[in-house]
N, C-alpha and C positions, 0 to 999 in steps of 0.2 A: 457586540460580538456576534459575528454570525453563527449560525449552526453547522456544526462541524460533521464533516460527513468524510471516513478517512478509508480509506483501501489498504490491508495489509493482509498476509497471511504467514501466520507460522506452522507450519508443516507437524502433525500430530505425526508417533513413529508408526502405527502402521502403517500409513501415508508413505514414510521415508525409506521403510521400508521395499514397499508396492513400485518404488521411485530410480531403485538401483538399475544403473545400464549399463548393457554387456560389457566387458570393459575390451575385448576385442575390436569393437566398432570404434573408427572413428569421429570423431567427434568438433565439425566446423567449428563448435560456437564456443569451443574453449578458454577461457581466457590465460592470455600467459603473462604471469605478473614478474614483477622487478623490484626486489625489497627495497624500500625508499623512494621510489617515483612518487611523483606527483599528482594529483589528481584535483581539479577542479569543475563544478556542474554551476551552472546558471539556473535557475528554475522561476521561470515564468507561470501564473494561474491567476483563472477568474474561477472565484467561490458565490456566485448568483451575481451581483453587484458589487461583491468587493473585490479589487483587481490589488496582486501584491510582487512582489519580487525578492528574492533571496539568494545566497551562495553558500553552495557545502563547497569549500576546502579541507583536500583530504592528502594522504600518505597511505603508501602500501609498506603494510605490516605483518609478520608472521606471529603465530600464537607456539606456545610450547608445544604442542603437537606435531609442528610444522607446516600447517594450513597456513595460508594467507589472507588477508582480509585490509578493506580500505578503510581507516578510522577519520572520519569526515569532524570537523566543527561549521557552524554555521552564522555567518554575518551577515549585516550590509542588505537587512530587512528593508525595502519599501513599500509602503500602501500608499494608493493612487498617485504614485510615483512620489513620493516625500516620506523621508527617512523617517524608520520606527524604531525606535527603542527595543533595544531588548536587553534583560535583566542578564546581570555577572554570571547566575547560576546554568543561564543558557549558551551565554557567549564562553563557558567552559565548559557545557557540554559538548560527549566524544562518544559519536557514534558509529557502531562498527558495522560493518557490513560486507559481503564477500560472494565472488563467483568460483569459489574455486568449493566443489562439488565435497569435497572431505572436509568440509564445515558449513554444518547445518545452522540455516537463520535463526533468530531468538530476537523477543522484544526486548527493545531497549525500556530503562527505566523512565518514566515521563513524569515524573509523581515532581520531579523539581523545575521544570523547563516550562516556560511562556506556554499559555495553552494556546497564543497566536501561531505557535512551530510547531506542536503537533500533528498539523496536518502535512508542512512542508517534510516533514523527519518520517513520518509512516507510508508518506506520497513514494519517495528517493526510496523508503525499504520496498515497495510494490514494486518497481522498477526490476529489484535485483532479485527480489522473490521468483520473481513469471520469467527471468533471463535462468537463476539459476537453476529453476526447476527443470527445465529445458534442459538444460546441461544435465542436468541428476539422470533424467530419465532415459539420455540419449536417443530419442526416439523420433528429432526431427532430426533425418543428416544429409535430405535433399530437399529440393525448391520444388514446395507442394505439398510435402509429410504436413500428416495429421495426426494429430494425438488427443484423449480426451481425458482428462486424470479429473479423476472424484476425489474430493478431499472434504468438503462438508463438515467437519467440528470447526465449532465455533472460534472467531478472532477476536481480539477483545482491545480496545483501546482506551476503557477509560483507565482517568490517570485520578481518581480519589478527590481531586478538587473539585473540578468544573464537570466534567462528565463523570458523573457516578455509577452510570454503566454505559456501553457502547460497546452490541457484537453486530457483526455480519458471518454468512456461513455463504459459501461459494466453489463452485466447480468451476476449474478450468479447459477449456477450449483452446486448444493451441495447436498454430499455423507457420509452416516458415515460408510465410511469403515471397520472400526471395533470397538466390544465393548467388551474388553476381561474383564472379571470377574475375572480371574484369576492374572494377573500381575495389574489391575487395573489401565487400561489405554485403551483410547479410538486412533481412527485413523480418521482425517474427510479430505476430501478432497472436494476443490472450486474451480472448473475450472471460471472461469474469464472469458464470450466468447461475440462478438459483438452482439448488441441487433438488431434486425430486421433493427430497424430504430433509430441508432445513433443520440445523440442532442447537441455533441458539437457544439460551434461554430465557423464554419471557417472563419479565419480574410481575407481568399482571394477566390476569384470564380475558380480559377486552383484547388485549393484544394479540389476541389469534386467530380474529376475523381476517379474510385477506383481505389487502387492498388493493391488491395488481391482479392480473390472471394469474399466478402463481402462489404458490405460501409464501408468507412473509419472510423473509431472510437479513432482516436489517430491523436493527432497534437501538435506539439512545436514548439517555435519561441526564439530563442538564439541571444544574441549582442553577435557581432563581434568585431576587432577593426578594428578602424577607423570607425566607426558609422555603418557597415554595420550590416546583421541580416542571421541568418541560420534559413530557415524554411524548415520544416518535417512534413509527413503526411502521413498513413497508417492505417495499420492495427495491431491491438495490441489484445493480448490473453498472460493468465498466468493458472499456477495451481501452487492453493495453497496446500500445503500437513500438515496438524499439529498435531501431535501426545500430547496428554495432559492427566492429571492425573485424573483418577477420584475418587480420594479421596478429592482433594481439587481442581480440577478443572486449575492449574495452565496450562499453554506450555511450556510443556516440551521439543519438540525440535520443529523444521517447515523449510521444505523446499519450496521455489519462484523459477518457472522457467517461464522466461518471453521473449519470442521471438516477435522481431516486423519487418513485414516487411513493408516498407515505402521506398520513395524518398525523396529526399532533395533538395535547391535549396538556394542559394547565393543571396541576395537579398540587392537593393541599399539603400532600405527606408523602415521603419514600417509597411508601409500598404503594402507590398509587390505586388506591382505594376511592379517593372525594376526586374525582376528577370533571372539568368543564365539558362544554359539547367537543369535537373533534372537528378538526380545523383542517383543510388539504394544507400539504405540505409539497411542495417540486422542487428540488435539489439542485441545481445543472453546477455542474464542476468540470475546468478543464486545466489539463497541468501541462506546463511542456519543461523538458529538462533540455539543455544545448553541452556538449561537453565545452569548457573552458580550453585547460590542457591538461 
């Protein structure tokens, strides 16, 4: 199983707060949804040397509120190109997800699903996190806007089996690279960069030295067999790249490039106290989504 190195963020309320945009302005990047449409993503990725492929088929759905939101399931797994398995409990997982700005993102449950699809299921949330926040903030509405939103508390993806902790802390950088009127379609890009002063929390006091020129902002904690534990911790940065329609605001395609550089260390016990010498660790991850239809 490789080491899973996953990009998401859920929005603390000050955050969302900090996030609200004028509602007078305009707003390109809005998506305009249609209850029951259809939705499908292709998601192509290389995780160091392992190369995979998957599909979220999805429907547009409203919640009691009245928000809308796309409830994705996910098939039709490949690793290096030959069909993978995945367990009932995954192929009936239903995960939600939404650009429409009066409904704030939230972690799905992971605690039952293939730890092989937790990276493709937190990868597709990045996607609509760094789109939607854009939309929350309205703050990109021409070709060129810059915006730089702080958000720094901690994201957390372990799911209690396999990773027993896994946070990053990250500030967004976000660009709307282009707003073509012509093909009607927009470009934005979110670089993902360490926040001055990172808030994960580290489960050990070795885990504070940095590794990169920045404080550490990335840390995992993996069972082993035989009860032992892989702990990792560094320095973690991405960009996000997503290219979407503005007719109706969908994602149309988006590229994740997410390098991390960290150490690792072999470790006898949970609170990682007996731990081996430290080991470099390099990350490279690349994700691309294609929309289907």
């Amino acid at each position: 199983m490789k080491t899973i190195a996953i990009c998401m963020v859920i929005l603390s309320a000050p955050a969302l707060a900090a996030a609200q945009a004028h509602p007078e302005v305009h707003n390109p990047l809005l998506r305009k949804y249609h209850l029951g449409d259809p939705i499908s993503y292709h998601m192509q990725a290389t995780n160091d040397a392992w190369q995979y492929g998957i599909d979220a088929n999805g429907v547009v759905k409203k919640d009691p509120g009245g928000a809308f939101f796309e409830e994705f399931r996910w098939s039709d797994m490949r690793s290096h190109d030959k069909a993978e398995a995945l367990s009932g409990a995954s192929l009936d997982f239903k995960q939600q997800l939404s650009l429409d700005p009066n409904r704030n993102p939230t972690m799905p449950n992971l605690s039952q699903v293939d730890a092989k699809i937790i990276g493709p299921v937190t990868d597709l949330m990045t996607f609509y996190v760094d789109l939607w926040l854009a939309i929350k903030t309205g703050q990109l509405t021409h070709e060129g806007d810059h915006f730089y939103f702080k958000q720094g508390s901690p994201n957390s993806w372990a799911d209690g089996t396999y990773v027993v902790f896994g946070q990053d802390s990250i500030d967004f950088d976000m660009t709307l690279k282009t707003l073509n009127q012509t093909d009607h379609t927009a470009v934005l890009l979110v670089r993902h960069v360490p926040p001055e002063k990172p808030q994960i929390q580290l489960p050990a006091v070795w885990m504070q030295a940095p590794v990169g020129n920045t404080a550490n902002n990335w840390a995992q904690v993996t069972k082993l067999p035989g009860g032992k534990f892989n702990a990792a911790i560094g320095k973690e940065t991405f960009d996000v790249e997503i290219k979407l329609s503005l007719v109706d605001g969908k994602i149309l395609s988006g590229t994740l490039d997410n390098p991390i550089q960290a150490i690792q260390r072999e470790c006898e016990d949970q609170a990682l106290a007996t731990c081996g010498e430290p080991k470099p660790l390099t990350i490279g991850r690349k994700i691309e989504i294609s929309l289907v239809h």
